[in-house]
C-alpha positions in Angstrom: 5.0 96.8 -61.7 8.7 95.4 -60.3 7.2 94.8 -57.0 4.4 92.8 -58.5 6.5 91.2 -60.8 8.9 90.2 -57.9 6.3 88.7 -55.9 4.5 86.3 -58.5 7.8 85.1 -59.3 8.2 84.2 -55.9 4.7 82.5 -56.0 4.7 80.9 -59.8 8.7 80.3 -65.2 15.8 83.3 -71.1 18.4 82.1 -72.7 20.8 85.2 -72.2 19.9 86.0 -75.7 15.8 85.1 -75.2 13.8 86.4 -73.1 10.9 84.5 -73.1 13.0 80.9 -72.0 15.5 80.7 -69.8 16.0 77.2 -70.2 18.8 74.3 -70.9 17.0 71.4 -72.2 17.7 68.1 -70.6 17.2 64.5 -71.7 13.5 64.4 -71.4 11.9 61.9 -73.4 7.8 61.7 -73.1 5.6 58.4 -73.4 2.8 58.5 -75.7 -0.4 59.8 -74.1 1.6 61.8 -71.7 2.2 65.6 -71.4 3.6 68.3 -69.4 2.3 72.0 -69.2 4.9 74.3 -68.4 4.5 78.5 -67.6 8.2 80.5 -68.0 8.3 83.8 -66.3 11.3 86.0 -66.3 11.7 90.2 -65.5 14.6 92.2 -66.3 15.3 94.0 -63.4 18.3 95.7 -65.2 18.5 95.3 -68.9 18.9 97.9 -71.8 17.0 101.3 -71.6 17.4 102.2 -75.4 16.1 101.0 -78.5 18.6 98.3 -80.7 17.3 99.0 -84.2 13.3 98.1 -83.9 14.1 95.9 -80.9 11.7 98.3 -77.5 14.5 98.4 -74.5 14.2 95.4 -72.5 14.5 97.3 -69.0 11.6 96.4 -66.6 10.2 94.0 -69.1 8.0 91.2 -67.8 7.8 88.2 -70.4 5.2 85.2 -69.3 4.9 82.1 -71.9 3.1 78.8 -71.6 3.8 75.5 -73.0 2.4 72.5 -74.1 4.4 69.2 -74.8 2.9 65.8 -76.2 4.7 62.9 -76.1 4.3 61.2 -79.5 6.7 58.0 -79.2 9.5 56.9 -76.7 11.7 59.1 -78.6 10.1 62.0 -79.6 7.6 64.9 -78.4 6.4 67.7 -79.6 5.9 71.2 -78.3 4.1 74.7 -78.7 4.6 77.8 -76.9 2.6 81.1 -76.7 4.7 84.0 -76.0 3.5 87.1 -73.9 5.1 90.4 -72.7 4.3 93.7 -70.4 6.5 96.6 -71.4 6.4 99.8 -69.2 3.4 101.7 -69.8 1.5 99.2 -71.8 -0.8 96.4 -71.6 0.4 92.8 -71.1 0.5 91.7 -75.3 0.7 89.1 -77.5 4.4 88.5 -78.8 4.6 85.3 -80.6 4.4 81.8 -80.9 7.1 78.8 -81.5 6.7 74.8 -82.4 9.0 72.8 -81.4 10.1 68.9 -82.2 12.1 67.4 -79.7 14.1 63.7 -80.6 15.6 61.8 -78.3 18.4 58.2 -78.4 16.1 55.9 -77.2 17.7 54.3 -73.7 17.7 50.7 -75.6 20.8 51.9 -77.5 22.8 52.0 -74.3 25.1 55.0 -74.9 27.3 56.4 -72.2 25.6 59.4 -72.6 22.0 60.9 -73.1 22.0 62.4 -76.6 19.0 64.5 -77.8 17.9 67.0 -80.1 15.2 69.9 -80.3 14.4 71.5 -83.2 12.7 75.4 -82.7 11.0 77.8 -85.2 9.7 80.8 -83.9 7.5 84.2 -85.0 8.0 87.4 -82.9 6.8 90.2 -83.5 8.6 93.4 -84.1 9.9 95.3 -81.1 10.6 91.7 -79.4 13.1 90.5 -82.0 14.7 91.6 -84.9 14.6 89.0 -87.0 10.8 88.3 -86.7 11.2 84.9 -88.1 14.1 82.2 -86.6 15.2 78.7 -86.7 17.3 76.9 -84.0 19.0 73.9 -83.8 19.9 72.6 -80.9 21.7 69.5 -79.8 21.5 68.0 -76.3 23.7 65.9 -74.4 23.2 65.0 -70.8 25.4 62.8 -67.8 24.2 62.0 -64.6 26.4 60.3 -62.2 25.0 59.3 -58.9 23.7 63.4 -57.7 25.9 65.3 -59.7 23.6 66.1 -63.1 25.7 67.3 -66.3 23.7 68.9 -69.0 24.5 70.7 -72.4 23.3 72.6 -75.1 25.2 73.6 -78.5 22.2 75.9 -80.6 23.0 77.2 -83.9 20.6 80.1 -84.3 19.4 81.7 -87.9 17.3 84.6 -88.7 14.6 83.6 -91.6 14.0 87.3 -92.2 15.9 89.2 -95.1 18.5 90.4 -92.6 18.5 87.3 -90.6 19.6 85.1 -93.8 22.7 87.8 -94.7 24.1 87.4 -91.1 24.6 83.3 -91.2 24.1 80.8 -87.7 24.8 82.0 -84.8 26.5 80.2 -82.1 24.9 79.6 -78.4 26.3 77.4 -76.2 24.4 76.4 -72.6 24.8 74.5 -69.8 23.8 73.1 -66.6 25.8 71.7 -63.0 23.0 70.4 -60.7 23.8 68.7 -57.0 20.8 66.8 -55.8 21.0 67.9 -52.4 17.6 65.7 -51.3 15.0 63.8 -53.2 13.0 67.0 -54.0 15.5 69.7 -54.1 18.8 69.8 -56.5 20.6 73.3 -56.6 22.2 74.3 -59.5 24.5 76.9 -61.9 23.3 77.3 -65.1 25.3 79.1 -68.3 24.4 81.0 -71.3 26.1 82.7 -74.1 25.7 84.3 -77.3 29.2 84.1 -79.4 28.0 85.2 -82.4 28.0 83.8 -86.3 30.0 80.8 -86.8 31.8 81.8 -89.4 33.3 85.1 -87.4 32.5 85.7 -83.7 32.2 88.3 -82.4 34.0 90.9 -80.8 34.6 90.2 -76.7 32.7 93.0 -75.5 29.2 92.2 -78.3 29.1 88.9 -77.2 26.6 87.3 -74.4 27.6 85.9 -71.1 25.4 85.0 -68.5 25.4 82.8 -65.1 22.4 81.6 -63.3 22.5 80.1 -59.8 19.1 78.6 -58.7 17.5 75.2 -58.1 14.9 73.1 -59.3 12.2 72.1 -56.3 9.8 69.2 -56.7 7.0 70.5 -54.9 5.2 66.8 -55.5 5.3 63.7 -57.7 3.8 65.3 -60.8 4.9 69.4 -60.2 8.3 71.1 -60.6 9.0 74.6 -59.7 12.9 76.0 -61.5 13.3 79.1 -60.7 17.1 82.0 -60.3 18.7 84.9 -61.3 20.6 85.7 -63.8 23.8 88.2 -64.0 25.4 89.6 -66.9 29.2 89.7 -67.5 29.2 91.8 -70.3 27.5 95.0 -71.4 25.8 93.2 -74.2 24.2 90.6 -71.6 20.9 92.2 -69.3 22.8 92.8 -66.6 20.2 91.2 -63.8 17.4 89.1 -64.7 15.0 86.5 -62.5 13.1 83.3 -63.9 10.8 80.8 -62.8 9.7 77.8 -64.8 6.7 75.8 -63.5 6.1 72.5 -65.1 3.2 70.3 -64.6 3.0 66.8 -66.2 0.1 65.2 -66.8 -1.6 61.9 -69.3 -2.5 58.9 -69.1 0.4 57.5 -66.8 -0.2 60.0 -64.5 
């Protein structure tokens, strides 16, 4: 399973804390009649090999999700994602789904930077995610000055489960340094962490760290392949984890 795993990530798309999207959203607004397809693929090469509570060890898991975003004005698009998994000795599974709502300052108001912000609510099921049921909130601000490409994400993270709503918001932080190093290629370091409830964070050691060298290729006008891997600084981060995000876009303007 890792060497197939390895090879169609070399051929196809986590936050630290998620492992179905590796992602730091960008300032991305979509035109009415327009959308973009997107597949995330990620496999923890060397993640935890018990169980946390009812959450399966995520060691040698394979996750594969697919996405579908509608642009619905100038300044705001919404998304859906289905949410698949292969865990050693079983059959690849359903794991849940998550909408999505993504808003966005429309360029007209001339700010000196990008400002967005992407609402998520997701349903896992049990064995993927304690909490079963979660809301994010997630705030975006992006700067782009000539090649170098600034991106950040502040997400405030809440269980809507019975233990979810006793533990308060969590606190994630992302971000993104991208060179573009031609017109089709732009390497990059991305950044991840988990710091725990707002209120109280937590302890060094419990919280999530986790840096992502990679680059985004754009194999042609309408088809971009992300893709890295991920290492863990901590022992509560998986300590080795490759992605790959393919995103197709596709409408009426296309």
């Amino acid at each position: 399973m890792r060497v197939l795993a390895l090879l169609f990530l070399c051929a196809a798309a986590l936050r630290a804390q998620d492992p179905f999207e590796m992602i730091v959203f960008e300032y991305d607004p979509l035109p009415f009649g327009e959308f973009t397809y997107e597949t995330h693929l990620n496999y923890v090469l060397d993640g935890t090999k018990e169980f946390d509570g009812a959450v399966a060890p995520t060691q040698d898991q394979l996750h594969y999700s697919t996405e579908l975003t509608m642009g619905v004005t100038e300044s705001f698009r919404a998304g859906a994602v289905i949410m698949t998994a292969h865990r050693p000795g079983g059959p690849l599974e359903y794991a849940g789904f998550r909408l999505l709502p993504h808003f966005y300052a429309p360029r007209s108001w001339h700010l000196p930077l990008n400002l967005g912000f992407v609402a998520e609510y997701s349903s896992e099921r049990p064995g993927f995610e304690d909490n079963t049921h979660h809301l994010e909130l997630r705030g975006i601000v992006e700067k782009h000055i000539r090649r170098l490409q600034l991106d950040g994400n502040l997400t405030f993270g809440h269980g809507l489960t019975r233990s979810g709503t006793r533990e308060g918001w969590d606190t994630e932080p992302s971000g993104r340094v991208g060179w573009q190093l031609t017109r089709r290629l732009t390497p990059s370091v991305e950044y991840y962490a988990s710091l725990g409830p707002v209120n109280h964070f937590s302890r060094a050691h419990d919280q999530v760290y986790l840096i992502v060298p990679g680059a985004d290729w754009k194999i042609s006008e309408h088809l971009k392949w992300s893709f890295g891997a991920g290492f863990g600084l901590t022992d509560a981060t998986a300590h080795l984890v490759l992605k790959s995000r393919l995103e197709f876009e596709f409408g009426k303007e296309r």
